[in-house]
C-alpha positions as CSV (number, residue, x, y, z in Angstrom):
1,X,-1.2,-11.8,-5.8
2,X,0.8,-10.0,-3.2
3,X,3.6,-7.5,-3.2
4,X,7.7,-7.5,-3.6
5,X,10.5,-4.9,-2.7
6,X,10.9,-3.0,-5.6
7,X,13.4,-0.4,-4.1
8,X,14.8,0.3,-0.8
9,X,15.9,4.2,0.7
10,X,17.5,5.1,4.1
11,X,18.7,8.8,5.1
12,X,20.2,9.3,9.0
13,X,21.0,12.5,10.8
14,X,24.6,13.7,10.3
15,X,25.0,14.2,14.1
16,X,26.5,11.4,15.6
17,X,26.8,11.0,19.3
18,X,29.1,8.2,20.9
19,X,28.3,6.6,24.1
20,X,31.4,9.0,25.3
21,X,29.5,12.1,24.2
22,X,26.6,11.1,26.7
23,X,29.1,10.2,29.5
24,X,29.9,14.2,29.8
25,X,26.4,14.3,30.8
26,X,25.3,11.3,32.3
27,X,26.3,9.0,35.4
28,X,27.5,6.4,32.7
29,X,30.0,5.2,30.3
30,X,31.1,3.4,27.1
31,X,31.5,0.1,28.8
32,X,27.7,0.3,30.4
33,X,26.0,1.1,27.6
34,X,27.9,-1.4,25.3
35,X,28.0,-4.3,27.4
36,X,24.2,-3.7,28.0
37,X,22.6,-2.8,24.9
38,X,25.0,-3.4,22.1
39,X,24.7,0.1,21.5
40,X,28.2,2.4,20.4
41,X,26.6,5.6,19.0
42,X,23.6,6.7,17.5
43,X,22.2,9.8,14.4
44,X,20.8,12.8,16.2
45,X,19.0,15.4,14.9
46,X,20.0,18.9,15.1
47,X,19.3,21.3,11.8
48,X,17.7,18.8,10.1
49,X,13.8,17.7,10.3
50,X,12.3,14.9,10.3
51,X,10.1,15.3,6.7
52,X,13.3,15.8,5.1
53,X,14.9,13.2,5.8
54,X,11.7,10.8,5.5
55,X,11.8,12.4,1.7
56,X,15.4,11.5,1.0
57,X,14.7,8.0,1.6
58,X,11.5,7.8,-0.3
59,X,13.3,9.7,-3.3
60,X,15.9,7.0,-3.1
61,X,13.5,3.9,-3.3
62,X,11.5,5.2,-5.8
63,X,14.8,6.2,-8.2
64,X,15.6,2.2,-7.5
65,X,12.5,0.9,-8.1
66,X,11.8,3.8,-11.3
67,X,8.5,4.4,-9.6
68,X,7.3,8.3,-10.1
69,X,4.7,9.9,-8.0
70,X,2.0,9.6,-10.6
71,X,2.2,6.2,-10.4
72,X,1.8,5.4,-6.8
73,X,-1.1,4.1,-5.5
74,X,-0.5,4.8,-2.0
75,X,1.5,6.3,1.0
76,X,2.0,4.7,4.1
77,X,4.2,6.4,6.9
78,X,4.9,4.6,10.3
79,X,5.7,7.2,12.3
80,X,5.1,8.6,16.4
81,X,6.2,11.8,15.7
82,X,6.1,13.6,12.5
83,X,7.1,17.0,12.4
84,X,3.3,18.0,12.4
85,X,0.2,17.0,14.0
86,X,-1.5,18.0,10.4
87,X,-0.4,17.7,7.5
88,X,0.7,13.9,8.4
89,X,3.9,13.0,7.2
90,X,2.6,10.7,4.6
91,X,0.9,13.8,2.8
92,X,4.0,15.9,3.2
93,X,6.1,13.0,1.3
94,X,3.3,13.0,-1.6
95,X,3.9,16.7,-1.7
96,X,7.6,16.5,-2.4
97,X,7.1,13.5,-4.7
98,X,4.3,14.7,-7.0
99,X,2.0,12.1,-5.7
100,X,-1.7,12.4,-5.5
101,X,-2.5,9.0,-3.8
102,X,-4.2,8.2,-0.6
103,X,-1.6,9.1,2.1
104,X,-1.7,8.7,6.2
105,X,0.7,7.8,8.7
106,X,0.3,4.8,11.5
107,X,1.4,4.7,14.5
108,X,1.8,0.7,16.0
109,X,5.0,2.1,17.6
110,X,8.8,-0.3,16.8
111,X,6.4,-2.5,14.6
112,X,4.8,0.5,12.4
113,X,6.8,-1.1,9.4
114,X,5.5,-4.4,9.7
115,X,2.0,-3.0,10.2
116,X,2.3,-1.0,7.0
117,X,3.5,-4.0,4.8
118,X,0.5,-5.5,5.8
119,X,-1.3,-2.7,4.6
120,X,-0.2,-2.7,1.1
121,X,-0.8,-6.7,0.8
122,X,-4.4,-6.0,1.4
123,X,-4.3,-3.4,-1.0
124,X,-2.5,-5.3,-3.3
125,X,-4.1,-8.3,-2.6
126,X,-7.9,-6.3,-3.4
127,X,-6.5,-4.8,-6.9
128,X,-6.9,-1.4,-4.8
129,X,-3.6,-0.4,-5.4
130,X,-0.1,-1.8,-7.5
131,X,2.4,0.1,-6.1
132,X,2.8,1.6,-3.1
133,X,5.2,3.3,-1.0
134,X,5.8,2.7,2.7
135,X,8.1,5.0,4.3
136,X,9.3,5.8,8.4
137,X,10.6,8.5,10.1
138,X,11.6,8.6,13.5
139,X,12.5,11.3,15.5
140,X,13.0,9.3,19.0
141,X,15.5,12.1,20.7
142,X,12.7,14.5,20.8
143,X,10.8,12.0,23.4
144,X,13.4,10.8,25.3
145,X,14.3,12.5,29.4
146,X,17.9,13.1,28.4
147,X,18.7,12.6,32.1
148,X,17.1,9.4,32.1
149,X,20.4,7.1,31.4
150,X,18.1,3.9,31.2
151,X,16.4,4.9,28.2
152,X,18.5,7.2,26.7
153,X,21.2,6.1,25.2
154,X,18.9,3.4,23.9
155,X,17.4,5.2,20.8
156,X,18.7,7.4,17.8
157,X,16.9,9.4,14.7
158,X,16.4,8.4,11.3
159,X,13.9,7.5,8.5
160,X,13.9,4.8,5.8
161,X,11.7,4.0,2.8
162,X,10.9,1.0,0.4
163,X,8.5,0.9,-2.5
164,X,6.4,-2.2,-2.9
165,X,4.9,-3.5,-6.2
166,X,2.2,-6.1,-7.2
167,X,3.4,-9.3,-7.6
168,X,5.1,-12.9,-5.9
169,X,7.1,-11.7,-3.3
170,X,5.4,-11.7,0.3
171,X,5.2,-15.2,1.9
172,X,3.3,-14.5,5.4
173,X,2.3,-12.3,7.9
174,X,1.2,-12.4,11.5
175,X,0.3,-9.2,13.3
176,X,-0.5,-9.3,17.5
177,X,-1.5,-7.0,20.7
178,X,-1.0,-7.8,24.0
179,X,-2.5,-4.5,25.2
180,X,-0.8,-3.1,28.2
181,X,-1.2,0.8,28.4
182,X,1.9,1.4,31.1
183,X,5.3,-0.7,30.2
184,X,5.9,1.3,27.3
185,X,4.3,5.2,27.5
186,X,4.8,7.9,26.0
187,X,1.9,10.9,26.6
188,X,0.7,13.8,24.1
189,X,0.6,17.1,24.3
190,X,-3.2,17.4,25.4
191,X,-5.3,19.9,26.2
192,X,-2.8,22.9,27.4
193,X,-4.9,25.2,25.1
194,X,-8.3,24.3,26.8
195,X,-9.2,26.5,29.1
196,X,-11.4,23.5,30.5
197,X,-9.0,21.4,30.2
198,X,-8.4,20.0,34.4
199,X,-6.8,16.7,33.9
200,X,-2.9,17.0,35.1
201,X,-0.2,16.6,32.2
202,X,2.2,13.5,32.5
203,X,6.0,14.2,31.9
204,X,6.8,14.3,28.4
205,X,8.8,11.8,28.3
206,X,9.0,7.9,27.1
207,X,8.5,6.1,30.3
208,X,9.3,2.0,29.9
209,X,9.7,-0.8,32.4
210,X,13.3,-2.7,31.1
211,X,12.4,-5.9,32.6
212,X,8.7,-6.0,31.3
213,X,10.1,-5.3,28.0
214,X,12.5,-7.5,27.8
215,X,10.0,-10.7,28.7
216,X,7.6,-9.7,26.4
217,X,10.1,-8.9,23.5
218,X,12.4,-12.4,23.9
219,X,8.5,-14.4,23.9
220,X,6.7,-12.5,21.6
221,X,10.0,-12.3,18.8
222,X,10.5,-16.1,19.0
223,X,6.5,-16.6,18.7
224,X,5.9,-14.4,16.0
225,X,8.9,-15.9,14.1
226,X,7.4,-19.8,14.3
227,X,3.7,-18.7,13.2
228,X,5.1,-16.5,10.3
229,X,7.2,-19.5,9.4
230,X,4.2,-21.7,9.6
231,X,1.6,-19.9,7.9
232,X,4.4,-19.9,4.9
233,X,4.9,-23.4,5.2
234,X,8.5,-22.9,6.5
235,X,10.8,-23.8,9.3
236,X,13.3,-20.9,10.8
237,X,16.3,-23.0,9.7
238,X,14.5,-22.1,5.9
239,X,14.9,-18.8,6.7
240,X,18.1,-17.1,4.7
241,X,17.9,-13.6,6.8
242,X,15.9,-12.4,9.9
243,X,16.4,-8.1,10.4
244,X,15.1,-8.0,14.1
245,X,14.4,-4.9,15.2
246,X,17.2,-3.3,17.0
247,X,16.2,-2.5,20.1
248,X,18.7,-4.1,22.7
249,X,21.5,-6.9,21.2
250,X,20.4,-8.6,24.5
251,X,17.0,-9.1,23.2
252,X,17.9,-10.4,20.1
253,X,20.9,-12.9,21.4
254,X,18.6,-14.0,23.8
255,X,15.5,-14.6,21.3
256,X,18.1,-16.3,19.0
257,X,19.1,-18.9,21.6
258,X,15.7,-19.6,23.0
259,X,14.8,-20.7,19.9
260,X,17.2,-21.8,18.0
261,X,17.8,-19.6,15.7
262,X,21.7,-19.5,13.4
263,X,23.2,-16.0,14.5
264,X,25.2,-15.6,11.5
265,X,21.9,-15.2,9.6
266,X,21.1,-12.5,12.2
267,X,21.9,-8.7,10.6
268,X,22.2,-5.7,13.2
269,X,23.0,-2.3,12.8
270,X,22.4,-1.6,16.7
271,X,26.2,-1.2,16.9
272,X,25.9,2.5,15.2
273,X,22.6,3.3,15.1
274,X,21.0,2.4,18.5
275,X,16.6,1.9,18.2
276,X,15.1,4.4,15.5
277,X,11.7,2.7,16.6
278,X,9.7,1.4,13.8
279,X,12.3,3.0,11.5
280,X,15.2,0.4,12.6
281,X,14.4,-2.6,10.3
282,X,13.8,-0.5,7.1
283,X,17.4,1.1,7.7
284,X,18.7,-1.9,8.5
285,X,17.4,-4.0,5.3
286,X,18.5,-0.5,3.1
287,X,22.0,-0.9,4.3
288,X,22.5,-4.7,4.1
289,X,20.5,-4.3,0.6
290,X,23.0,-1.7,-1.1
291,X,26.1,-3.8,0.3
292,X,24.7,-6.6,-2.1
293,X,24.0,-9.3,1.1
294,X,20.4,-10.0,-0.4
295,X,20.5,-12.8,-3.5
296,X,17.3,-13.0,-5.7
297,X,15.3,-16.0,-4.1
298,X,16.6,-15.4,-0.6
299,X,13.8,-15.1,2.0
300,X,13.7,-12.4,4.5
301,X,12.2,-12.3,7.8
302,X,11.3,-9.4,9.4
303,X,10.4,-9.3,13.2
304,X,9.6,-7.2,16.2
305,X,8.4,-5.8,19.1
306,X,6.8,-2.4,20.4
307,X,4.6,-0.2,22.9
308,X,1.1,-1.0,22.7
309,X,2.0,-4.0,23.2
310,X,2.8,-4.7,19.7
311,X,4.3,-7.6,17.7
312,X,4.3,-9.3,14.4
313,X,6.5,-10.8,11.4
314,X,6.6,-10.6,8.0
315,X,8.3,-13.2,5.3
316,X,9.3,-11.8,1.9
317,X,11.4,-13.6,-1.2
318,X,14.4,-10.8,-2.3
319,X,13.1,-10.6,-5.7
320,X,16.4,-7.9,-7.0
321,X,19.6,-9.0,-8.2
């Protein structure tokens, strides 16, 4: 016994800021950005917080899947940056939901949903728990150095949600660390309240090595995607749709040829929503979900890549019509 989706959710800032917006600011332009990263615009938060829009999306897959609070079993919440240190953003979605399950967030950074699906199989798998609801919010423009143009205009704001019942849907699941502390970094807010506090604070600011990132992401998306095949007994030809995360269109092209892999079964939203961190593949299956893409019996194939380092994939069978 594992898990299937039994409802999907996605809510996005209304701001939207074009590649043009950040040229008034930045030594760059339409054409870099595009022709580099895929990237067009991205969601931005302004009046809106994070929780709120992480509870819009789990309202939404829960009124798909007919799922009330009561009946949940559990809240997961991938997240780096919930509104609040304490409560965690998990517990503030059971609060608007009327749920009264075990709730915390995880942080394994762009792969948070993949870590959290895994979650609920084991929790599924045990008979701890029959439906549960896994939900991200990312609030990446409140980490970024906004004169930083290399990482930048890379990332945008939004939260997504999808609830997950007992039954034959998951197929496989591989999870991996390749721990490197300094390609990816991001600090905390530690110790400015400590009078004994003597360590000197880092920049608050995402810090990230392109080229490291890149060879690590292009290696560890094609890796992942032949073990999760495997350990379901497939091939990636078998596969009927992989949502990548969307970090960089170079990535994924690249991934795709190296290993072989049909880009027209490829889905991106990169175009318009730039890298919402762990929170990009649960938009991205929400929107290709309510356009009707997904048949019942398709398999899905969820991959990618984050600080950490983390990796991993995940293979489910669309189980909606």
């Amino acid at each position: 016994m594992s898990f299937y989706i039994a409802g999907t959710g996605s809510a996005l800032p209304q701001k939207v800021v074009t590649n043009d917006d950040l040229a008034t600011f930045l030594d760059t332009s339409d054409e870099w950005i595009r022709t580099r990263t895929g990237i067009r615009s991205r969601h931005v938060l302004t009046d809106e917080r994070l929780d709120d829009l992480a509870i819009a999306s789990a309202k939404t897959a829960m009124g798909e899947a007919g799922a009330s609070g009561a009946e949940l079993d559990l809240i997961l919440c991938a997240t780096m940056r919930a509104d609040t240190f304490t409560p965690s953003l998990a517990c503030t979605v059971a609060e608007a939901v009327g749920a009264t399950a075990p709730a915390f967030d995880l942080n394994a950074a762009c792969v948070g949903v993949l870590y959290a699906m895994e979650i609920a199989d084991s929790f599924i798998s045990s008979g701890k728990a029959k439906t549960v609801l896994i939900v991200s919010a990312e609030a990446m423009s409140k980490l970024l150095d906004w004169t930083d143009r290399a990482s930048c205009v890379l990332f945008g704001d939004g939260a997504g949600a999808m609830v997950v019942r007992a039954g034959e849907g998951r197929l496989a699941g591989v999870l991996s660390t390749k721990p490197d502390s300094h390609v990816i970094r991001m600090p905390n807010i530690e110790g400015l309240n400590s009078p004994y506090n003597e360590i000197a604070q880092e920049k608050l600011a995402m810090h990230m090595d392109g080229g490291e990132v890149y060879k690590f992401a292009v290696n560890a998306m094609g890796r992942n995607i032949e073990e999760a095949c495997a350990r379901a007994g497939l091939t990636p030809a078998d596969i009927d749709w992989y949502l990548p995360h969307q970090a960089n269109l170079r990535i994924i092209d690249a991934s795709l040829k190296k290993f072989k892999i049909d880009k027209s079964k490829v889905l991106t939203n990169i175009a318009e929503c730039g890298n919402m961190s762990a929170t990009s593949v649960m938009v991205l299956l929400d929107q290709f979900a309510k356009k009707g893409t997904f048949k019942r019996g398709d398999k899905l194939l969820f991959v990618a890549f984050g600080g950490g380092l983390t990796s991993g994939a995940v293979i489910i069978t669309w189980n909606k019509d």
